[in-house]
C-alpha positions in Angstrom: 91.1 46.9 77.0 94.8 47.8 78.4 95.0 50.4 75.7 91.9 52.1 76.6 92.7 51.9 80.5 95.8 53.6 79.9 94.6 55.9 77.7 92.3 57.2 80.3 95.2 57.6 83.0 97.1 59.5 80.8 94.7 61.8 79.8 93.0 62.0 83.8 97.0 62.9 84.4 96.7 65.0 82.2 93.6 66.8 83.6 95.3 67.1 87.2 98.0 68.5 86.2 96.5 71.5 84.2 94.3 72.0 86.9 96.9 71.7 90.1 98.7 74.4 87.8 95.7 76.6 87.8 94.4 75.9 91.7 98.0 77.5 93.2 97.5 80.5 91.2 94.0 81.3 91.8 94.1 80.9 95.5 97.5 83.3 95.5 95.3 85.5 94.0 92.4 85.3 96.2 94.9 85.5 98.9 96.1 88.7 97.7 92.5 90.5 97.4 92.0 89.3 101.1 95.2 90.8 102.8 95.0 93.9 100.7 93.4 96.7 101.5 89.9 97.5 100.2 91.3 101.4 98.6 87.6 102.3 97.9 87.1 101.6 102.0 90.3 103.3 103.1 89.2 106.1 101.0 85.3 106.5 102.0 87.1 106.7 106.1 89.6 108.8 104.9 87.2 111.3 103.7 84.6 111.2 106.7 87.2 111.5 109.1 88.2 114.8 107.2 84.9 116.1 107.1 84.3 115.7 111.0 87.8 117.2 111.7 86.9 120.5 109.5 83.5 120.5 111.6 86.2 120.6 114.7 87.8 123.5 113.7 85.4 125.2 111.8 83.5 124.9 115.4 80.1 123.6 114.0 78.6 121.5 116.4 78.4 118.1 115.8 74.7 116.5 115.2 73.8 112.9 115.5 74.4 112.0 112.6 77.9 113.2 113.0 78.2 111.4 116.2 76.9 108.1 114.4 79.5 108.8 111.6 82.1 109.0 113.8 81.7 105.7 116.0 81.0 104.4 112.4 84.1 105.3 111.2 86.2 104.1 114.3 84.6 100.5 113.9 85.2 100.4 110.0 89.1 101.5 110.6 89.4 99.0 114.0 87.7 96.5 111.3 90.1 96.9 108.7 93.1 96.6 111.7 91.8 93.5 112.6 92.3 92.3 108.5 95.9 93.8 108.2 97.4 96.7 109.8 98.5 98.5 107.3 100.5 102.0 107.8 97.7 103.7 105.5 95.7 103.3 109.1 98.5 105.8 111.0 97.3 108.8 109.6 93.1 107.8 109.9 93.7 107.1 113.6 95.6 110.1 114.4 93.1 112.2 113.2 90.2 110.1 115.1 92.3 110.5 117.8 93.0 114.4 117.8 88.8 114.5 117.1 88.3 112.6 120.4 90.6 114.7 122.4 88.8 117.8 120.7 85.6 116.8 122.0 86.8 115.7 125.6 86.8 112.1 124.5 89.9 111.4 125.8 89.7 107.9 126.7 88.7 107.2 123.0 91.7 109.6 122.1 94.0 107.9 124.1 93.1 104.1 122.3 93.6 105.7 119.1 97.2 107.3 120.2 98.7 104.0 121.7 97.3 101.9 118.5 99.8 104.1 116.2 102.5 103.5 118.8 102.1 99.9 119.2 101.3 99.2 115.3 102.5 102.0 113.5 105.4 103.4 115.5 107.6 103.8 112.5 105.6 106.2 110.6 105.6 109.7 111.0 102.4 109.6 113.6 104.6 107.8 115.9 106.5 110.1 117.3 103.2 112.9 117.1 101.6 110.2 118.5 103.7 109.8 121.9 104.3 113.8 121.7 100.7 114.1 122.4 99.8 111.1 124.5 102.9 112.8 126.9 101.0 116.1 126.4 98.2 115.1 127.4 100.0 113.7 131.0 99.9 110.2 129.7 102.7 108.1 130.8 104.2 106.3 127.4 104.8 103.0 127.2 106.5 101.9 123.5 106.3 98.2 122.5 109.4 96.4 123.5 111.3 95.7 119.8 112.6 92.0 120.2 116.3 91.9 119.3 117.5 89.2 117.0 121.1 87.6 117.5 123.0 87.5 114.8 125.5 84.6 114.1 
């Protein structure tokens, strides 16, 4: 009977060890494909926002189903902020931005300017960024960068 008791807690020791081996890997994995971001997504904004800013210049008017698109676009980018703000953002909400202040939006424009500046103000749509919010008479306030003490 001892023999057969102990040969079960080897072998359930055993068992929990392979699988607390294999539970820290999966969910580093898992945690990785949730703090990533979705490329097909970035991708599919990416290219709608292009497509409305061509309508800009090319001076089509804007049907709506364009308008739809674009308040569909601005929630799917403000979605993916929420998950990770990730500099491949800077560039998608410049151009939502400069399409807002195109169409007299510039409320909407303005949101879109200041996210880059307090998220993204190391990136190259920074300093376009705060070059157009003072453009467009907007007073510019940059995040306060907390300074560490070194000992």
């Amino acid at each position: 009977m001892r023999k057969i008791l102990s040969v079960l807690i080897t072998l359930s020791f055993i068992v929990a060890l392979v699988l607390n081996q294999n539970m820290p890997a999966n969910a580093a994995k898992k945690a990785t494909k949730k703090k990533g971001m979705n490329q097909e997504l970035l991708k599919e904004i990416n290219d709608g926002v292009n497509i409305l800013t061509k309508k800009i210049y090319e001076r089509e008017l804007y049907t709506p189903e364009d308008l739809n698109k674009l308040i569909d676009l601005k929630i799917k980018v403000d979605d993916q902020m929420d998950i990770t703000p990730d500099p491949a953002l800077a560039p998608i909400y410049y151009k939502l931005g400069n399409i807002f202040k195109m169409r007299g939006q510039e409320k909407e424009a303005i949101v879109c300017y200041q996210t880059i500046l307090e998220n993204f103000l190391d990136t190259a749509y920074g300093p376009k960024s705060r070059d157009t919010l003072a453009q467009m008479g907007i007073e510019v306030k940059l995040p306060e960068v907390a300074e560490t003490e070194e000992f």
